[in-house]
Structure formats: C-alpha cells, structure tokens
KEVEX-699043 format. One record per residue (C-alpha): z, y, x; residue number from 1. Coordinates in Angstrom, 2 decimals, always signed. Each point is the difference from the previous one (the first is absolute). Layout:
BEGIN
pt z: Z y: Y x: X i: NUM
...
// end
This chain:
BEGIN
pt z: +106.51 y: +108.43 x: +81.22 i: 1
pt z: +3.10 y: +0.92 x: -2.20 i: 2
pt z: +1.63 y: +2.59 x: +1.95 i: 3
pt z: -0.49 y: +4.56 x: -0.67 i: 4
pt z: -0.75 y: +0.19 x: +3.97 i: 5
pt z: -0.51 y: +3.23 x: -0.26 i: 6
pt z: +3.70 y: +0.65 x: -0.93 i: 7
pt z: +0.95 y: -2.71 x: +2.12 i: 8
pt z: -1.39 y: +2.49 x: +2.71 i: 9
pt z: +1.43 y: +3.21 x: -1.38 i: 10
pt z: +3.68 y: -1.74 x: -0.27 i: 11
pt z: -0.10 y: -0.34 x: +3.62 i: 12
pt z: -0.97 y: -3.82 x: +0.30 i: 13
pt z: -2.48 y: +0.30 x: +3.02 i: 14
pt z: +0.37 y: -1.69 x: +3.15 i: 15
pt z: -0.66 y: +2.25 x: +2.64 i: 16
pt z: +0.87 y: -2.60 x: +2.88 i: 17
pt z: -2.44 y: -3.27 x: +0.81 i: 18
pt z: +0.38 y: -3.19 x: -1.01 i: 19
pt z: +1.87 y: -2.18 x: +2.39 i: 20
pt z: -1.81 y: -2.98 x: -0.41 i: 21
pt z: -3.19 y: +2.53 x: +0.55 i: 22
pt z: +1.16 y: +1.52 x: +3.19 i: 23
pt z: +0.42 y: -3.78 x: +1.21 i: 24
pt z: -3.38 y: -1.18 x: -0.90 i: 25
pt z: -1.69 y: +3.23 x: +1.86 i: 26
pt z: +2.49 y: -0.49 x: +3.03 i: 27
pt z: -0.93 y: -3.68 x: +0.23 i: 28
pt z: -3.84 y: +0.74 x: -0.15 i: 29
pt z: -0.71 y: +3.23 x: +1.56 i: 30
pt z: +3.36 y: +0.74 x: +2.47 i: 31
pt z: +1.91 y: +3.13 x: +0.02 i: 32
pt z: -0.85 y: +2.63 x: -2.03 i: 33
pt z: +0.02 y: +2.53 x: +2.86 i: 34
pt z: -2.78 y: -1.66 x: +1.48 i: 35
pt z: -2.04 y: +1.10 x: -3.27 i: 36
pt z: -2.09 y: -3.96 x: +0.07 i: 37
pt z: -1.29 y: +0.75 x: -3.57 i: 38
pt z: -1.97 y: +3.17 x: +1.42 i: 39
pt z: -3.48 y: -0.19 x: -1.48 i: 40
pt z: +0.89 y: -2.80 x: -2.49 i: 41
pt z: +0.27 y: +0.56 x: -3.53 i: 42
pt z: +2.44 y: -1.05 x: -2.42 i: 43
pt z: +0.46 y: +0.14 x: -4.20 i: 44
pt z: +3.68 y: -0.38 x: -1.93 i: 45
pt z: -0.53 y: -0.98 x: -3.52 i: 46
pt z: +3.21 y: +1.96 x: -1.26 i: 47
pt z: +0.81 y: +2.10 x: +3.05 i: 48
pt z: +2.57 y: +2.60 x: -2.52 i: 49
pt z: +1.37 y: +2.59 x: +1.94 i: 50
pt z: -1.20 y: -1.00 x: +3.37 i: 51
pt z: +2.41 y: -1.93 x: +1.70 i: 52
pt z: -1.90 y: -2.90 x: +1.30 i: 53
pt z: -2.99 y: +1.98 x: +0.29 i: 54
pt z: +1.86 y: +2.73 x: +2.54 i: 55
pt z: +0.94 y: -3.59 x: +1.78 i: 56
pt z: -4.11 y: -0.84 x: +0.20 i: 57
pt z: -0.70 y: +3.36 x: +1.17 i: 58
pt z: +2.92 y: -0.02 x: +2.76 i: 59
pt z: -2.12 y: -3.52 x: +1.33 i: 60
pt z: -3.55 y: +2.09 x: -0.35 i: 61
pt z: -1.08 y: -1.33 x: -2.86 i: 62
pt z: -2.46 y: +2.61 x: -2.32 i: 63
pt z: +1.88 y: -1.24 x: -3.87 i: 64
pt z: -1.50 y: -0.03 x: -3.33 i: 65
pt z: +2.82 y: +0.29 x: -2.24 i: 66
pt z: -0.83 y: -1.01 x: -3.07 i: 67
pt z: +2.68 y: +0.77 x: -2.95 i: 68
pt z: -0.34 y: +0.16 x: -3.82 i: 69
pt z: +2.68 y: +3.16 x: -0.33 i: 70
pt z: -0.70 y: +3.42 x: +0.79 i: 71
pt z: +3.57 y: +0.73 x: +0.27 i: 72
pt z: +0.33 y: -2.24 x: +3.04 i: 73
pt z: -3.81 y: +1.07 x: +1.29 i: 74
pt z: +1.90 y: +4.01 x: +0.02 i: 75
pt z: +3.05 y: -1.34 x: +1.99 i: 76
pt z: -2.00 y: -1.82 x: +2.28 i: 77
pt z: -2.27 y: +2.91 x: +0.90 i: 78
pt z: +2.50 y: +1.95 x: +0.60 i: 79
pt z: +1.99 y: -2.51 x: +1.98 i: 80
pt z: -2.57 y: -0.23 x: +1.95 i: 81
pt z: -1.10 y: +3.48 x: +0.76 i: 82
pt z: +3.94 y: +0.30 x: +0.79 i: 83
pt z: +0.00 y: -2.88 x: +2.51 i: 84
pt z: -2.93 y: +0.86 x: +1.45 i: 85
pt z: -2.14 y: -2.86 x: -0.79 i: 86
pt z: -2.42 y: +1.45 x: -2.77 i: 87
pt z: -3.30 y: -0.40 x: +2.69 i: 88
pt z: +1.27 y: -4.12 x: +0.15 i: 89
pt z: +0.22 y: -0.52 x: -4.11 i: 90
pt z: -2.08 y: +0.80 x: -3.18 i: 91
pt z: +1.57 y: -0.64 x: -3.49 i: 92
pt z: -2.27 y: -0.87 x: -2.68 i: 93
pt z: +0.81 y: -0.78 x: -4.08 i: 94
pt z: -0.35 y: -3.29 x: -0.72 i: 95
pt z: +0.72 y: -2.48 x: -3.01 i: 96
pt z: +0.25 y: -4.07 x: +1.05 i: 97
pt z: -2.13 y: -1.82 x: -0.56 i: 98
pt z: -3.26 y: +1.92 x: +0.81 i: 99
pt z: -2.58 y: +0.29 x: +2.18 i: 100
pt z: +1.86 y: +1.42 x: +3.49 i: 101
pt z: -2.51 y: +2.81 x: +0.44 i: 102
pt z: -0.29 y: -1.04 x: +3.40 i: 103
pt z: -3.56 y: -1.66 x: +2.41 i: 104
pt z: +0.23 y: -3.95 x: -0.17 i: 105
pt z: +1.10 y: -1.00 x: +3.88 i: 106
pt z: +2.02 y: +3.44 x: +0.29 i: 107
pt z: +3.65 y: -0.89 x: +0.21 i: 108
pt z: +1.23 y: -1.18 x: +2.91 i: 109
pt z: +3.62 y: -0.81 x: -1.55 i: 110
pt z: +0.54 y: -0.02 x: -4.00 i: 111
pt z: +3.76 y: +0.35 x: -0.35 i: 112
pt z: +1.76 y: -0.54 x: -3.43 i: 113
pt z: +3.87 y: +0.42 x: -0.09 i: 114
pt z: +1.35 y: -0.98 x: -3.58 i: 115
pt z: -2.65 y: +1.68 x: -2.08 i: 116
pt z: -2.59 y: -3.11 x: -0.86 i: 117
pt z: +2.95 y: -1.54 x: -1.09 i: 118
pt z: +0.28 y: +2.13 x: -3.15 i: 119
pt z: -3.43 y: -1.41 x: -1.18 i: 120
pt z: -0.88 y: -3.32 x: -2.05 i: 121
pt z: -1.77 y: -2.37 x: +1.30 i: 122
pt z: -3.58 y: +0.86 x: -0.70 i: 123
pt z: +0.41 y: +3.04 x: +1.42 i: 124
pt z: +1.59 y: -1.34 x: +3.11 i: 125
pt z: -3.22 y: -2.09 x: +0.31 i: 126
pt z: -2.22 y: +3.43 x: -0.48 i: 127
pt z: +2.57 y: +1.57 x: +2.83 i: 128
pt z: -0.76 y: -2.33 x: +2.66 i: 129
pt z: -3.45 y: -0.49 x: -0.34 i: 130
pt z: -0.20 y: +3.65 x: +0.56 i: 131
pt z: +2.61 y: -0.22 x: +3.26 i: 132
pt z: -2.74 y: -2.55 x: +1.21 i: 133
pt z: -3.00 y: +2.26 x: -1.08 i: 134
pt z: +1.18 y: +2.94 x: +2.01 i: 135
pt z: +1.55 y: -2.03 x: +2.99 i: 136
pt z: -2.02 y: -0.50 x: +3.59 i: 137
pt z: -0.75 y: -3.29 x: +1.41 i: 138
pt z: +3.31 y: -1.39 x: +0.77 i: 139
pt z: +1.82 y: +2.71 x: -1.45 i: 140
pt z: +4.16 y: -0.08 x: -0.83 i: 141
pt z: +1.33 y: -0.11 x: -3.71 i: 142
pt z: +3.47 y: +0.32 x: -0.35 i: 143
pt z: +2.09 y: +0.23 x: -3.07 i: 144
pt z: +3.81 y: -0.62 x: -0.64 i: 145
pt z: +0.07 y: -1.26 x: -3.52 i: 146
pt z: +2.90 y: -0.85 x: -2.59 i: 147
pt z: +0.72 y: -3.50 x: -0.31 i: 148
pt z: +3.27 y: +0.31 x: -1.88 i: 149
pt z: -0.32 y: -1.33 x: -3.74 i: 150
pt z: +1.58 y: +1.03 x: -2.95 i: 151
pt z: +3.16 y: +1.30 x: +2.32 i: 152
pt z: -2.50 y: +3.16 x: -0.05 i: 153
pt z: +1.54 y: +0.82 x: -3.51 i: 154
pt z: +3.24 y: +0.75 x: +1.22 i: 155
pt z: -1.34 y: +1.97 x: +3.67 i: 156
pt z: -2.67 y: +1.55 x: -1.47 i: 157
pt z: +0.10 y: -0.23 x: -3.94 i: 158
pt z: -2.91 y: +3.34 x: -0.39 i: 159
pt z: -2.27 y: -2.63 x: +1.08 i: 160
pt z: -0.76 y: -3.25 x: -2.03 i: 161
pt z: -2.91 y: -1.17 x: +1.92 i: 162
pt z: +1.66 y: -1.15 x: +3.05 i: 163
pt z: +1.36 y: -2.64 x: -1.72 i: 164
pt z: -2.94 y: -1.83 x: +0.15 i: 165
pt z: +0.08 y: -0.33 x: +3.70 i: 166
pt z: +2.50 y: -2.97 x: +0.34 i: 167
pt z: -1.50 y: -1.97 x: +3.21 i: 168
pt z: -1.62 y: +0.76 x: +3.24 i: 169
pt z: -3.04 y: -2.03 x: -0.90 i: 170
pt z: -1.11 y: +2.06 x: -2.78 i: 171
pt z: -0.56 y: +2.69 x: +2.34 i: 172
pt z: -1.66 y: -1.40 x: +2.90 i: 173
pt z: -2.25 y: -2.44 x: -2.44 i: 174
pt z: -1.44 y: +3.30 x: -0.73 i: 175
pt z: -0.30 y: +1.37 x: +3.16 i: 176
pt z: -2.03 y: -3.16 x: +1.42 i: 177
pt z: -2.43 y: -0.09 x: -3.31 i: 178
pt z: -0.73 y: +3.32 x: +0.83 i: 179
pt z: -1.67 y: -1.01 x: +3.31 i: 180
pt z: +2.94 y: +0.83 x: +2.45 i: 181
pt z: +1.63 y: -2.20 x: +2.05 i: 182
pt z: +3.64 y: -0.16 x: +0.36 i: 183
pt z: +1.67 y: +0.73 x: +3.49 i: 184
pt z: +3.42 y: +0.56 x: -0.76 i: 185
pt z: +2.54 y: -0.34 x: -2.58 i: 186
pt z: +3.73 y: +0.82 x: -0.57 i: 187
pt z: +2.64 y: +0.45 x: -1.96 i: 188
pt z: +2.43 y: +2.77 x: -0.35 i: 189
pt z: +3.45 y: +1.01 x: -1.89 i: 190
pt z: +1.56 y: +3.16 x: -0.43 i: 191
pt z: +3.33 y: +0.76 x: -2.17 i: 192
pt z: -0.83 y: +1.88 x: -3.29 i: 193
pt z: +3.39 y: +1.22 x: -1.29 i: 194
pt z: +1.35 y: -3.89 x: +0.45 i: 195
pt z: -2.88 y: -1.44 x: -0.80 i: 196
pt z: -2.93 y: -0.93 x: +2.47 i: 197
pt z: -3.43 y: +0.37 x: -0.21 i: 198
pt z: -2.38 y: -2.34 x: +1.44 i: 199
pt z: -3.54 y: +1.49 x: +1.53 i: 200
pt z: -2.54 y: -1.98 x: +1.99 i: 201
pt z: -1.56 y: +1.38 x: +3.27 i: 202
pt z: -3.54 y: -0.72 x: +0.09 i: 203
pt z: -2.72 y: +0.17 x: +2.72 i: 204
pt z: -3.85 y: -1.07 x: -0.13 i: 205
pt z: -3.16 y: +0.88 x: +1.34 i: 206
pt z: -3.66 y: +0.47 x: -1.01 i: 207
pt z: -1.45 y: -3.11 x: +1.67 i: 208
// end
C-alpha cells in the first residue's frame, strides 16, 4: 500500500456513512435492518476505517471484527462507536494485509471488503482470500467492491500507483474463484471523480 493512512485519517478522510452498494447487499439478504436478521451472526471487514460500514453491520445485528492496519482510524472508530452507541456490536483490532486474520477457521459468517484488497498486488490478494475462505462458515457471503479502473487511477487517485494494475473485471474474480469461492454476483459501478469516472466492480460469492 502507498498511501500515510494514518494522516489520511487525521486530515479528516474517514467515511463515517456505509457503503451503498453494502447497505444493498445486506438489504437484499437479510431484510430491513430494524428487524436486526444478522442477530447472532458474525461478520469481519478487512479495512473497516472509521466505522462506517461496520455501524451499518451492527444496525442489521451483526457482532463485526474490524480489522484495520491504522491506529488513527482504530481511535476514531472506537470512539464513533462508543458515541453511536454500538461499541457492544463491534471490536477493532490492528491489522496489516496480508496476514493471518486472527480469527477460528468456519467463524465468519460474512467477510466484507470495500476498496481495501484492492491496494494489494496480486500475491497478496491470493493470501487475502484464502484467509476470507479460512475464516468463513459453510456457505458463508464474501463481498468486496473492487477497482477495476486502469491507469485512469493516476489522474483520480495519483497517491496510489498500485491500482493501476487492476484494468479488467477478470483479474479480480479469477482470483476470487482460485481461492475456492464461488462467484454469485457481479457488477459494475461509476461514480464522477472531479470529471473523471472511476470504475469499481461489485462482487458477491460464497463459501461452497
């Protein structure tokens, strides 16, 4: 990874809001969040920052592993939590990709990864997902929204060289299936970078 995200995190650059393309994938598979259907079900973000999607997984019933390499963003999300009131639904833990997730094989009942593995080369994207398979249940959810974008990621996002690599949707979910998982779901997405667009890909599979 090329980016300080510590200072990325002390300049203000956490999303305290969820992902929209999470908050779809949880509405499609377990209903309205007021009706809590993640209650007793665990669930891991590889990259969770300052707590925005995990708040989202705790509003559904989820118990979260956040997992996130900078303490700056582990200290905001604490105390974003404590604030909101979902500290009891969320434990943030320091982590550096790609490891071992300090987690039980089987544990996870949904792995969520929203643009962090993305920042990784290749071999370590392959060390990533065998661990999302490691630690998810018998037919347990991955789901990841990853960069597709090419080199127009030099112009969006210049502080960070290695998303150029990512220049097809293939690459990604060629990954994802040698890992063991099979793909449920895939699509894409643009959104408007200062006149430029970015191109991500929406991905869903399952522990089979």
């Amino acid at each position: 990874m090329s980016a300080d995200w510590d200072q990325q995190y002390k300049d203000g650059q956490g999303r305290y809001w969820p992902a929209e393309e999470l908050v779809r994938f949880l509405g499609r598979h377990y209903g309205p969040a007021i009706e809590q259907n993640g209650a007793g079900l665990t669930a891991v973000e590889i990259g969770c920052g300052v707590g925005g999607n995990v708040r989202a997984l705790a509003e559904w019933g989820f118990f979260t592993h956040g997992l996130e390499m900078s303490s700056e963003a582990i200290r905001l999300g604490n105390a974003y939590a404590k604030r909101c009131g979902f500290q009891s639904m969320a434990k943030y833990t320091q982590y550096k990709a790609p490891d071992t997730i300090k987690l039980p094989a089987k544990s996870a009942h949904v792995v969520i990864d929203v643009q962090t593995i993305q920042h990784l080369d290749i071999e370590s994207h392959q060390v990533m997902y065998r661990e999302v398979r490691r630690i998810l249940s018998d037919h347990g959810r991955f789901f990841s929204v990853h960069w597709f974008g090419g080199v127009v990621a030099e112009k969006i996002f210049p502080q960070h060289k290695e998303l150029h690599q990512w220049d097809s949707i293939s690459k990604v979910s060629q990954l994802i299936i040698k890992a063991g998982l099979g793909m449920l779901y895939m699509e894409c997405i643009s959104k408007s970078y200062g006149g430029d667009f970015g191109r991500w890909v929406v991905l869903e599979a399952a522990k089979a």
